[in-house]
The first five atom37 places (N, CA, C, CB, O) and aatype in JSON, in Angstrom:
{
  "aatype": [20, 20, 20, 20, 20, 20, 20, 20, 20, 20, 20, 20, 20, 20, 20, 20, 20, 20, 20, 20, 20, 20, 20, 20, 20, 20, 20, 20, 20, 20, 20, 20, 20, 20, 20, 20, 20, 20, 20, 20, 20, 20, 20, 20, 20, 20, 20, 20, 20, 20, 20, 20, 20],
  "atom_mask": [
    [1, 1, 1, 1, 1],
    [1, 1, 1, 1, 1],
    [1, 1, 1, 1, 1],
    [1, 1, 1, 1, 1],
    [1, 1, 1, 1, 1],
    [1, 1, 1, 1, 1],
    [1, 1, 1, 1, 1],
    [1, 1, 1, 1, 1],
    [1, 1, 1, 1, 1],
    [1, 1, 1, 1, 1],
    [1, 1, 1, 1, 1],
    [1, 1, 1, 1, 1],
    [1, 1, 1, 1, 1],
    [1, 1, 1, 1, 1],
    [1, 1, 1, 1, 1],
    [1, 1, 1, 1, 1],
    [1, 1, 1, 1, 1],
    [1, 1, 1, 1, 1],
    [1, 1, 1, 1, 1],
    [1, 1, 1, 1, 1],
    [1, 1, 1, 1, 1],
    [1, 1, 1, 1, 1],
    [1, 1, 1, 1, 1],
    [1, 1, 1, 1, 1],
    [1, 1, 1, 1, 1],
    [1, 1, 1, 1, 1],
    [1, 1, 1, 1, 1],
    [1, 1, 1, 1, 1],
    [1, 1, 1, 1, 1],
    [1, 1, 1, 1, 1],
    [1, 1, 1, 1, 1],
    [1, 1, 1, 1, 1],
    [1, 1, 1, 1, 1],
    [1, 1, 1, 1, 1],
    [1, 1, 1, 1, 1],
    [1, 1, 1, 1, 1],
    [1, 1, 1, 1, 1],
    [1, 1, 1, 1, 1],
    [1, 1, 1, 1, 1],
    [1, 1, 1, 1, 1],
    [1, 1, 1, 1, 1],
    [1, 1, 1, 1, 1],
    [1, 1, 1, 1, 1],
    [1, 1, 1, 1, 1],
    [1, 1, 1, 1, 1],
    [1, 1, 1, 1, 1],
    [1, 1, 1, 1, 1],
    [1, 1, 1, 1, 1],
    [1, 1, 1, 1, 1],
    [1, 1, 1, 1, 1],
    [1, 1, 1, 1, 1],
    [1, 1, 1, 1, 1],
    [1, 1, 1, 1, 1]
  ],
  "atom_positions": [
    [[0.82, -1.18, 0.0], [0.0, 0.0, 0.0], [0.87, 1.25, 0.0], [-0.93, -0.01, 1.19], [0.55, 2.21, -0.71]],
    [[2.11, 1.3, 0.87], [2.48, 2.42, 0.5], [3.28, 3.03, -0.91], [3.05, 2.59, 1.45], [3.29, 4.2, -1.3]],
    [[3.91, 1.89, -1.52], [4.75, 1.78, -2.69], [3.08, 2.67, -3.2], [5.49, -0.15, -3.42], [3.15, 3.9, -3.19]],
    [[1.88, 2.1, -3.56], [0.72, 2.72, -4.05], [0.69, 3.75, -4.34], [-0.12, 2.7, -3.47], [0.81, 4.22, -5.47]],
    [[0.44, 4.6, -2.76], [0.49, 6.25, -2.38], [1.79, 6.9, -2.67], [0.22, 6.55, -0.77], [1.9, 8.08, -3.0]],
    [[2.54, 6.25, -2.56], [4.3, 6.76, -2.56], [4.27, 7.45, -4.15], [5.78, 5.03, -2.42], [4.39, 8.61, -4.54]],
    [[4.03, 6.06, -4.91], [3.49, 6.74, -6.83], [2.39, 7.75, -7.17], [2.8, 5.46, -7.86], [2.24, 8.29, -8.27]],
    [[1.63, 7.93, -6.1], [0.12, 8.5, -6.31], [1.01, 9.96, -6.12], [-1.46, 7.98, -4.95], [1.15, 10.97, -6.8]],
    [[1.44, 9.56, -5.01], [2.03, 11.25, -4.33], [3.16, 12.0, -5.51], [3.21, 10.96, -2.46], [3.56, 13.16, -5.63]],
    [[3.35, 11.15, -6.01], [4.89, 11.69, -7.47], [3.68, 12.02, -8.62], [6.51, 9.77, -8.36], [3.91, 12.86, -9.49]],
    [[2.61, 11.43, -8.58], [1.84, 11.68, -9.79], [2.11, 10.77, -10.92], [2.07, 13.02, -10.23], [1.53, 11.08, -11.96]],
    [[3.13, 9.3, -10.98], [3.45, 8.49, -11.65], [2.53, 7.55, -11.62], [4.51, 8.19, -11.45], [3.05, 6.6, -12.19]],
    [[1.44, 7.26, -11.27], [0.74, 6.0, -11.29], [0.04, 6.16, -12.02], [0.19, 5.48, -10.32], [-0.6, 7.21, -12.12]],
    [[-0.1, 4.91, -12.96], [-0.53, 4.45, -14.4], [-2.28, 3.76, -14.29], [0.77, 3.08, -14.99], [-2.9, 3.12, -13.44]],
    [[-2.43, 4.06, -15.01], [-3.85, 2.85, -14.98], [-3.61, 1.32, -14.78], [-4.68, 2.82, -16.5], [-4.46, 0.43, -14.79]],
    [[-2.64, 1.24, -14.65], [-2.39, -0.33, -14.9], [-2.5, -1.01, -13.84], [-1.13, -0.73, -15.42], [-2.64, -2.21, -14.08]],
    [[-2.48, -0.6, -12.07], [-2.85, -0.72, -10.85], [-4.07, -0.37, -10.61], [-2.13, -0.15, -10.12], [-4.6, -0.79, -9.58]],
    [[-4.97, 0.65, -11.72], [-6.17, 1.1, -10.74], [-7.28, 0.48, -10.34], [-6.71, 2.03, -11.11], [-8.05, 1.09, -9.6]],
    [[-7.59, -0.99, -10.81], [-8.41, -2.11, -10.65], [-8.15, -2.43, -8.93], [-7.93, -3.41, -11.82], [-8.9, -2.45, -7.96]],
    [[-6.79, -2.66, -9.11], [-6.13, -3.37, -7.66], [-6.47, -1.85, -6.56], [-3.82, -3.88, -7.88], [-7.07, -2.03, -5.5]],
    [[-6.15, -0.82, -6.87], [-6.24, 0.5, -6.1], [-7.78, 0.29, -5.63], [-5.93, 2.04, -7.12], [-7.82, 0.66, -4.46]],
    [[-8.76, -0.06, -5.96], [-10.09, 0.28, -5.96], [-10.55, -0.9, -4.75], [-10.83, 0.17, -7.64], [-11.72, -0.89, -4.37]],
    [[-9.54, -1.96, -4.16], [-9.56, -2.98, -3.19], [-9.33, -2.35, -2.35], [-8.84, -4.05, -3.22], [-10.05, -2.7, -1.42]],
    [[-8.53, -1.34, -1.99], [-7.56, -0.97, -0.57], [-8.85, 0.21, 0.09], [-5.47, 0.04, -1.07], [-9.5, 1.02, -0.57]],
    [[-8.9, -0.03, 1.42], [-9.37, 0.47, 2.39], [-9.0, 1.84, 2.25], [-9.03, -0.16, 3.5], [-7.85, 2.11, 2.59]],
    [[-9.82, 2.89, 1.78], [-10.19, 4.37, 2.24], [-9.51, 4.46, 3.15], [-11.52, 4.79, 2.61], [-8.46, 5.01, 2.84]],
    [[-9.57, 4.18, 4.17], [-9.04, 4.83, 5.68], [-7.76, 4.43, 5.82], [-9.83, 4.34, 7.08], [-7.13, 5.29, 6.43]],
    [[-6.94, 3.28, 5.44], [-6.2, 2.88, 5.41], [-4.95, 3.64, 4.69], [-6.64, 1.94, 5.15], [-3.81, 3.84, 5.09]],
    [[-5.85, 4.13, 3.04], [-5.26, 4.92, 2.23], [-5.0, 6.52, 3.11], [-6.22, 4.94, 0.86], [-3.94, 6.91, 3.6]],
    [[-5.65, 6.87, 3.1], [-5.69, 8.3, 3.76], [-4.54, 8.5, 5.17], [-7.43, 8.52, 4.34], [-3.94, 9.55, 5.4]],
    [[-4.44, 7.16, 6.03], [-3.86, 7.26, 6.94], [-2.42, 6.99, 6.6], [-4.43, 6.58, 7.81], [-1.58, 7.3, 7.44]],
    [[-2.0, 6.4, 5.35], [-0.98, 5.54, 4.64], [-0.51, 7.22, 4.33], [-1.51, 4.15, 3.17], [0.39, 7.78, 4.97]],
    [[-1.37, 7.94, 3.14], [-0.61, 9.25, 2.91], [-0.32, 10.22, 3.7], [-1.07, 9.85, 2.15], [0.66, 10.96, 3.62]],
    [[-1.48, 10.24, 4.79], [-1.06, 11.34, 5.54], [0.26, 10.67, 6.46], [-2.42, 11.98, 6.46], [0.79, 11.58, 7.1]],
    [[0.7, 9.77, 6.62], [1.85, 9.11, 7.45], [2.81, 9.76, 6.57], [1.96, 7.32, 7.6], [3.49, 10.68, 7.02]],
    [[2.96, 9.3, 5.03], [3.98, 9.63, 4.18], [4.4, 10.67, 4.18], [3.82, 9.45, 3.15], [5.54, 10.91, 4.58]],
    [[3.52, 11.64, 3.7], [3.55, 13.41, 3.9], [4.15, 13.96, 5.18], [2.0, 14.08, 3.91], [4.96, 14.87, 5.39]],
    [[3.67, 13.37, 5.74], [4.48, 13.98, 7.38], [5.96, 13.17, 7.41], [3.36, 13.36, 9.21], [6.79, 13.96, 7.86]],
    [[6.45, 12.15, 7.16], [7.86, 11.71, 7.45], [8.72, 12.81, 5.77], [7.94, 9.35, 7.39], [9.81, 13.38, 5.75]],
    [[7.66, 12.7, 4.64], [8.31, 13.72, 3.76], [9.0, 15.3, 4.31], [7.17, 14.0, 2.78], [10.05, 15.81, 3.92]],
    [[8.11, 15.8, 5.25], [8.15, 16.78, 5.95], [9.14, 17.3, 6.35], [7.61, 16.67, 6.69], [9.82, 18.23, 5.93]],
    [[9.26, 16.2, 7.81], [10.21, 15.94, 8.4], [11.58, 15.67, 7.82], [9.83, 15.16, 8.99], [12.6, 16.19, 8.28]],
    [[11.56, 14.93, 6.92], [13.07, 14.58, 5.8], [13.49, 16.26, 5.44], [12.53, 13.43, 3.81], [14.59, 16.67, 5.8]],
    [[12.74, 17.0, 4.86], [12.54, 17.69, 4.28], [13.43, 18.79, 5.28], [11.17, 17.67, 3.89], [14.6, 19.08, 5.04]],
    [[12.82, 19.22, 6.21], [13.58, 20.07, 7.75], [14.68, 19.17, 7.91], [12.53, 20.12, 9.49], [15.67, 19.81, 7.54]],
    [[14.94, 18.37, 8.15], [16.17, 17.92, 9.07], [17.32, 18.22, 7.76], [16.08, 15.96, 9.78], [18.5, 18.43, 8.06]],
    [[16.89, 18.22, 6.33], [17.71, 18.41, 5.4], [18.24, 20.43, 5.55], [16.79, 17.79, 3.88], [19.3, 21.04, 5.7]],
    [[16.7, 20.79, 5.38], [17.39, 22.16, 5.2], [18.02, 22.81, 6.78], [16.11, 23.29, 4.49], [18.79, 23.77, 6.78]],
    [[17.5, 22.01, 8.27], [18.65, 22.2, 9.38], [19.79, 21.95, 9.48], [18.52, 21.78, 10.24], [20.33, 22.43, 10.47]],
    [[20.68, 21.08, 8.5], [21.61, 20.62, 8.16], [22.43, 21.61, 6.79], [21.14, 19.25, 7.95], [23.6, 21.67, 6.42]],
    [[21.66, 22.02, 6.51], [21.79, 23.05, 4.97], [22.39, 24.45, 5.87], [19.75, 23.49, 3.86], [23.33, 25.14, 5.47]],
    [[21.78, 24.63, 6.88], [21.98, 26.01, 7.57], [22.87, 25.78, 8.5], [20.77, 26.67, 8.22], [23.34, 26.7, 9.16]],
    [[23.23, 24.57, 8.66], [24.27, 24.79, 10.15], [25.52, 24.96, 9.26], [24.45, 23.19, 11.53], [26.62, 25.16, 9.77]]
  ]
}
């Protein structure tokens, strides 16, 4: 599931999964991206706190 959202979130995902996409749990999904987005975040700061020191 996350490999899924991980492609969803780049905007690379093809039709060729969206049969299988249409199985996975709503809530599951939502909680899967919003997890992703927030460790993206976080990557994201600890890079540019490291950029500034």
């Amino acid at each position: 599931m996350a490999r899924t959202i991980g492609w969803a979130l780049f905007g690379v995902r093809g039709r060729k999964g969206y049969e299988s996409d249409l199985k996975l749990n709503p809530v599951h999904v939502i909680l899967t991206g919003l997890l992703l987005v927030a460790v993206f975040i976080i990557v994201l700061l600890v890079i540019a706190n490291l950029a500034a020191a």
